[in-house]
C-alpha positions as CSV (number, residue, x, y, z in Angstrom):
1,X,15.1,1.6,89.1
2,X,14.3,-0.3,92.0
3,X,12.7,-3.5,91.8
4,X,9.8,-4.6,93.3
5,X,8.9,-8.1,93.1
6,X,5.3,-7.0,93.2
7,X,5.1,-4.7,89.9
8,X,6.3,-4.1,87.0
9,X,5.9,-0.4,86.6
10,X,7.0,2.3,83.4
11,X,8.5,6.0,84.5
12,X,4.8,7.2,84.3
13,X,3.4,5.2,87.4
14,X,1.5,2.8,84.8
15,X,1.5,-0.8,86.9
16,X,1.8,-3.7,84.3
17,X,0.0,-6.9,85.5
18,X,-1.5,-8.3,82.2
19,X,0.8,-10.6,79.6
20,X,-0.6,-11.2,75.9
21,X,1.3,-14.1,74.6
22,X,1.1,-14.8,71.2
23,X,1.7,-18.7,70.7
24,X,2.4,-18.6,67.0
25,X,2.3,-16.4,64.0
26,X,0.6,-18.7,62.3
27,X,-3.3,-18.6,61.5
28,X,-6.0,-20.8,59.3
29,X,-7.4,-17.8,58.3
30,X,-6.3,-14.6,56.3
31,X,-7.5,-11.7,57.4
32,X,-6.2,-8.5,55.1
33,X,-6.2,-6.0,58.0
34,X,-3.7,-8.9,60.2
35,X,-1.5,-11.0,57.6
36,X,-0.2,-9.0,54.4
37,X,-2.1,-10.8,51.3
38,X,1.4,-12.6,50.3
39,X,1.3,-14.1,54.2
40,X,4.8,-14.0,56.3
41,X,8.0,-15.1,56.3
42,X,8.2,-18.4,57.1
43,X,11.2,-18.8,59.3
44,X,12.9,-22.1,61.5
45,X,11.1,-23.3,64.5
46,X,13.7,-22.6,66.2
47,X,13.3,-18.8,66.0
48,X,9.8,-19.6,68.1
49,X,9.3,-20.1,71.9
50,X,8.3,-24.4,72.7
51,X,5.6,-24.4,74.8
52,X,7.8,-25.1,78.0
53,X,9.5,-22.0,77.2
54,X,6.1,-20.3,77.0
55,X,5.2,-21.4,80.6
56,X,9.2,-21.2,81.9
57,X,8.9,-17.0,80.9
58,X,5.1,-17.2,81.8
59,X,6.4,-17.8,85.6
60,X,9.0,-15.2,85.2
61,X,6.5,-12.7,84.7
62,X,4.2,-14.0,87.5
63,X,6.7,-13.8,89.9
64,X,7.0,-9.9,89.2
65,X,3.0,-9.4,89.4
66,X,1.4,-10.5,86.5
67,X,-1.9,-11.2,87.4
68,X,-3.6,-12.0,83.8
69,X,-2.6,-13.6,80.7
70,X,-4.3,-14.0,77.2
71,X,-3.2,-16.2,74.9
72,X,-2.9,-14.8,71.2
73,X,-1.6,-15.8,67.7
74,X,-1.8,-16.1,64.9
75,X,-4.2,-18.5,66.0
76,X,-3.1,-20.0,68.9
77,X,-4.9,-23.3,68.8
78,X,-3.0,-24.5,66.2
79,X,-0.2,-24.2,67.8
80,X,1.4,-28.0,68.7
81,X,0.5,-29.7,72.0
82,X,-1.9,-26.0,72.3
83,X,-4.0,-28.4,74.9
84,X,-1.0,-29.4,76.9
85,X,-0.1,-25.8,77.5
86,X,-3.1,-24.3,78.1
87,X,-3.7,-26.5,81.1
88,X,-0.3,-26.3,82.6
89,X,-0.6,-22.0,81.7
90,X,-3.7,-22.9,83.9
91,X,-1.9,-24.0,87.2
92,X,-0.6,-20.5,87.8
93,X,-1.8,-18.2,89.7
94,X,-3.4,-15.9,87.4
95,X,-6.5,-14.8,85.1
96,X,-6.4,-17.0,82.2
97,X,-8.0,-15.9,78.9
98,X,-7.8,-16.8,74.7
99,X,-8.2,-14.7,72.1
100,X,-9.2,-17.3,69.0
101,X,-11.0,-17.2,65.6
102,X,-13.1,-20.1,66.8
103,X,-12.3,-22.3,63.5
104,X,-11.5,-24.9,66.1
105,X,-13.3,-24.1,69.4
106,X,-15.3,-27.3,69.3
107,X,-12.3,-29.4,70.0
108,X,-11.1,-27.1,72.9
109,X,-13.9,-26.7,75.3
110,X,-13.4,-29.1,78.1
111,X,-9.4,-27.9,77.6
112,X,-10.6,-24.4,78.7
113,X,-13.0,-25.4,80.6
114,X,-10.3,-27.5,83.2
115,X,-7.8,-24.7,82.3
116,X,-9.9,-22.2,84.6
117,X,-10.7,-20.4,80.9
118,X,-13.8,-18.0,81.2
119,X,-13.5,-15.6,79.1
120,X,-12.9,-15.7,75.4
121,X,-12.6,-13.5,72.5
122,X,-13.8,-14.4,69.0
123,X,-12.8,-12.1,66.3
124,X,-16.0,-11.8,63.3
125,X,-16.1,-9.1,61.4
126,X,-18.8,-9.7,59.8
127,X,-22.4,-11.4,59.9
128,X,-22.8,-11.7,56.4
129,X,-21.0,-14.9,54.8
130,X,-20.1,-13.5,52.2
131,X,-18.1,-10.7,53.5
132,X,-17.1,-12.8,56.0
133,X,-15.3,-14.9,53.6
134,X,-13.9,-12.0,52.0
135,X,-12.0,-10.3,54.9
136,X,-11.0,-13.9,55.8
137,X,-9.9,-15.3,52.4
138,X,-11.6,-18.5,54.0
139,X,-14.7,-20.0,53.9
140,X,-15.7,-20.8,57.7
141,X,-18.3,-18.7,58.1
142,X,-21.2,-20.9,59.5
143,X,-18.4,-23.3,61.6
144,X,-17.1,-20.0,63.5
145,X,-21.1,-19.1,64.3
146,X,-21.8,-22.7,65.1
147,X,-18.8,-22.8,67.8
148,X,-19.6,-19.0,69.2
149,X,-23.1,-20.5,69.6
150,X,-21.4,-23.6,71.3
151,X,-19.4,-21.0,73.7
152,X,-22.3,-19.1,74.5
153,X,-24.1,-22.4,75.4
154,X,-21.6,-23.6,77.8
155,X,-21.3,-19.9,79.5
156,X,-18.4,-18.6,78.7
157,X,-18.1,-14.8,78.7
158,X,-17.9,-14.1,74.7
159,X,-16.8,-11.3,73.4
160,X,-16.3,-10.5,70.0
161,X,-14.5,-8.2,68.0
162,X,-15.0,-6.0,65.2
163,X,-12.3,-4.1,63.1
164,X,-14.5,-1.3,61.2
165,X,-13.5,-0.5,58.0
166,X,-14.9,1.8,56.0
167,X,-17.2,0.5,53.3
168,X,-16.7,-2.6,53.9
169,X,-18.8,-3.3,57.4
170,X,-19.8,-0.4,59.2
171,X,-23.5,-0.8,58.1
172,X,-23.2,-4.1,60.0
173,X,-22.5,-1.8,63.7
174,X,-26.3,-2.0,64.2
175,X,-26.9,-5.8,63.4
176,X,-24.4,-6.2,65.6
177,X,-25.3,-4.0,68.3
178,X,-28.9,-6.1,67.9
179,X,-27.2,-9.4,68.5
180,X,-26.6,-7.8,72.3
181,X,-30.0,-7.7,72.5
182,X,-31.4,-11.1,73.0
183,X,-28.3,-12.6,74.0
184,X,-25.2,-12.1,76.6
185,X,-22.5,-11.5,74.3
186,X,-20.2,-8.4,74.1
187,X,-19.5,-6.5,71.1
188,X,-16.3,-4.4,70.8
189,X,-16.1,-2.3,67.7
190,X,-12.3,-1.6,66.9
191,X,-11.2,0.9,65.0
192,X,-8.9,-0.4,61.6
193,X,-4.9,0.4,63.0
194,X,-2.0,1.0,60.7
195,X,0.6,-2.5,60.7
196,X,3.0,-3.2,58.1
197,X,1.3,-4.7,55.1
198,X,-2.8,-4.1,55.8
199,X,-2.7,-0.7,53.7
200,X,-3.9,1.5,56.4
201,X,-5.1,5.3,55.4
202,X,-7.6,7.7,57.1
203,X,-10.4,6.9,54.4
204,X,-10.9,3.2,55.6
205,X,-11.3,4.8,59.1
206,X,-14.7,4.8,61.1
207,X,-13.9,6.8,64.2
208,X,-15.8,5.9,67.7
209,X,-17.8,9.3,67.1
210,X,-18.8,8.0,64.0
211,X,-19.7,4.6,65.2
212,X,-21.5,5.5,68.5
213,X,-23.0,8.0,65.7
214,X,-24.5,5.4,63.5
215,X,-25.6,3.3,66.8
216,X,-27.2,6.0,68.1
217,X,-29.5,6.8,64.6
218,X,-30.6,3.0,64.7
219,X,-31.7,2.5,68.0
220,X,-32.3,6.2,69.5
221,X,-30.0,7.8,72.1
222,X,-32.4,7.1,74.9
223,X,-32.0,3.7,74.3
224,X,-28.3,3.7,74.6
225,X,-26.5,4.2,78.2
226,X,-22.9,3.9,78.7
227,X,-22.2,1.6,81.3
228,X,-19.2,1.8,84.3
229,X,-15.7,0.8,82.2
230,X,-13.4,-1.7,84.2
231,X,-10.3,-0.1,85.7
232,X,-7.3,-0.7,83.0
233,X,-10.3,-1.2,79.9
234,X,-9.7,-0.9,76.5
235,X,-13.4,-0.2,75.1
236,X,-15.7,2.2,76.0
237,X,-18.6,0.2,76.9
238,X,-22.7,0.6,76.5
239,X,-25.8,-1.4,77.0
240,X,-29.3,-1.1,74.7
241,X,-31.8,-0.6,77.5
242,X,-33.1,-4.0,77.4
243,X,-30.1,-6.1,76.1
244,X,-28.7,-8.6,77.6
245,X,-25.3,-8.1,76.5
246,X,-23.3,-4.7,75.3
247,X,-21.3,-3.2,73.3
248,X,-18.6,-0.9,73.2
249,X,-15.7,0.8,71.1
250,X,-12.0,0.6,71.0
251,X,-10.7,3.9,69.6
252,X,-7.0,3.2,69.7
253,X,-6.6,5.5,66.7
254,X,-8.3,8.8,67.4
255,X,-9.2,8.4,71.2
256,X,-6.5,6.2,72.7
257,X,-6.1,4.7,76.2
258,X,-2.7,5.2,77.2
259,X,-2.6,6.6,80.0
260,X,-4.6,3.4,81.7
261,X,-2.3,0.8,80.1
262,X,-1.3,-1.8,82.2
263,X,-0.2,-4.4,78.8
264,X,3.0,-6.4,78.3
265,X,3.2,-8.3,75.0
266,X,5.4,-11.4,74.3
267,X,5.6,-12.4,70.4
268,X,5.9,-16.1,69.8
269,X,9.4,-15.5,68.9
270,X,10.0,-14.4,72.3
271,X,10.7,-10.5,72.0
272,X,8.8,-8.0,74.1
273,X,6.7,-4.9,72.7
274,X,6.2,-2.9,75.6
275,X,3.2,-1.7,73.4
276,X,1.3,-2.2,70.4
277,X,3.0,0.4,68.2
278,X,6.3,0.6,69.5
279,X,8.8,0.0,66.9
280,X,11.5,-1.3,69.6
281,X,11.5,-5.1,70.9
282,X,13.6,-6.6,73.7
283,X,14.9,-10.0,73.3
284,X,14.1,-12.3,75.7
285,X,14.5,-15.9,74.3
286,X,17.8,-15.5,73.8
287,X,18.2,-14.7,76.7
288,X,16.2,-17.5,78.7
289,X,17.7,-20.1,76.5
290,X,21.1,-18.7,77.8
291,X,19.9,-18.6,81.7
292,X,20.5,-15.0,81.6
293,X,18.5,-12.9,84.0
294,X,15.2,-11.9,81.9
295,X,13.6,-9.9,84.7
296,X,16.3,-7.2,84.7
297,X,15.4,-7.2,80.8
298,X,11.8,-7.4,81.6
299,X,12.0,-4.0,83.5
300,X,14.5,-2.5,81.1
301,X,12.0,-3.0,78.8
302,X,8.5,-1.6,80.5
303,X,10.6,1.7,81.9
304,X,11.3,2.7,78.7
305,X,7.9,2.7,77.6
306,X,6.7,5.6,75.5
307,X,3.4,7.7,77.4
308,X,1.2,6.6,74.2
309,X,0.8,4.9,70.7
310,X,4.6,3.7,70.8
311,X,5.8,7.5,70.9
312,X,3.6,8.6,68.2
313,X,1.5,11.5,68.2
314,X,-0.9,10.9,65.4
315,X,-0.9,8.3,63.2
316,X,-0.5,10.6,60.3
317,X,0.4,9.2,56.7
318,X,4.2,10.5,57.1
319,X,4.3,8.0,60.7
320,X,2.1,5.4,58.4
321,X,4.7,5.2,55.8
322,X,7.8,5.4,58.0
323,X,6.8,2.6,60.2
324,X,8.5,-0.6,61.0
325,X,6.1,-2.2,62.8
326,X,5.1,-6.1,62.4
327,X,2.2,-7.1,60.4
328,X,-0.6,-7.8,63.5
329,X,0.0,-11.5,63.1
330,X,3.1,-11.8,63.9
331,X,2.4,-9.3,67.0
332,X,-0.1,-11.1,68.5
333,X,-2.4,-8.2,69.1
């Protein structure tokens, strides 16, 4: 394959120009569907990328067309000297973006705000404390609210996401469809994924059919119009007819969007998935810390990409229970 120091590109055509890079495994919260109830391995420091190694692989990727990067965990602002990275991550030459749990927003706002950060995702799943806590296994429920309220305030583009699991929140899709209403925020339902340790099955899945479904019973489908999806987008995305924000659903499960996937992800222990589900990582911190050419790795790597779900058909319960996937924090989503 021939490279071109503008793209990074898989045997299907797919151009990858946007790096997820999870800053730690880590998290102050412990969501069930993300960290396994006993939490993971703890392993050496040593194992995990410093922050200059972060921004030294960062400017790899740059150089070969990366035009966006997200920062993920864990949580990544718990992750030491977090505010010194994020501003020097800033100085490049590309779309800079967080996905947090917010516990600690209120401490980071002027960092994003001089690290050219606009946009940032907050993961809720639900509006009712005491669920809340529950999915969590934490109890900062009203500090999360208080620092999305804080986000909103100082106009950042919020979006905030929703794993639906069954019986557990979907009768909270049209409370939070309602919150779009009065106030520019985006909603993106996401359908509950298989990863090693959350005890994925079928029955704890609410399809987008089902959600859109239930959205449409509340609030009348006349009220509902689906709105013009970014290029590359995840979600299918809709409007009330006089909300100020939207919604929209990420069916990665039963309507995926493979063949628009433009995503490179770097764990914090410096191995490439090439996508969410693949069960094959490339090593690229060893590599760095030996000055070996990464980009030839980096290539190697996105070629070899699978056309969907990590070469998967179905996520049936005979994939399920073969998989040797990560747990979701230790991916970085």
């Amino acid at each position: 394959m021939i490279k071109n120091p503008l793209n990074i590109i898989d045997k299907f055509g797919r151009v990858h120009d946007y790096l997820r890079i999870s800053l730690t495994e880590r998290c102050n919260l412990r969501c069930f569907y993300c960290m396994p109830e006993e939490g993971v391995k703890l392993r050496d420091k040593a194992n995990f990328m410093t922050s200059e190694e972060v921004l030294g692989i960062a400017k790899t990727f740059v150089r070969l067309g990366v035009k966006k990067i997200r920062l993920t965990g864990g949580e990544p602002l718990i992750k030491k000297d977090a505010k010194h990275l994020l501003l020097e991550l800033g100085k490049l030459p590309v779309e800079l973006a967080i996905t947090t749990n917010a516990v600690l927003v209120d401490q980071f706002i002027e960092t994003f705000k001089e690290a050219g950060i606009n946009s940032v995702n907050v993961s809720l799943d639900s509006l009712e404390e005491k669920s809340f806590n529950a999915i969590s296994r934490r109890n900062y429920f009203d500090r999360i609210k208080a620092n999305i309220d804080l986000l909103i305030k100082n106009d950042f583009h919020v979006k905030i996401n929703v794993v639906v699991i069954r019986n557990l929140n979907e009768h909270e899709i049209p409370d939070f469809i309602s919150w779009t209403k009065n106030e520019n925020i985006h909603v993106r339902f996401i359908e509950f994924m298989p990863f090693d340790g959350n005890q994925w099955n079928w029955d704890k899945k609410v399809s987008y059919k089902e959600i859109m479904q239930i959205a449409k019973d509340r609030f009348g489908e006349k009220c509902i119009f689906k709105i013009e999806d970014a290029k590359n987008d995840t979600a299918r995305n809709y409007r009330l007819i006089d909300g100020e924000g939207t919604f929209g659903v990420i069916s990665s499960v039963t309507n995926p969007f493979c063949d628009t996937c433009n995503r490179i992800r770097l764990t914090a222990d410096g191995k490439i998935k090439n996508c969410l589900f693949s069960q094959d990582e490339t090593d690229l911190l060893t590599a760095y810390r030996k000055e070996k050419d990464i980009e030839t790795l980096i290539y190697a790597a996105i070629r070899d990409k699978k056309k969907e779900r990590g070469g998967a058909r179905a996520f049936d319960d005979g994939f399920v229970e073969n998989m040797k996937n990560r747990s979701m924090t230790t991916i970085g989503g």
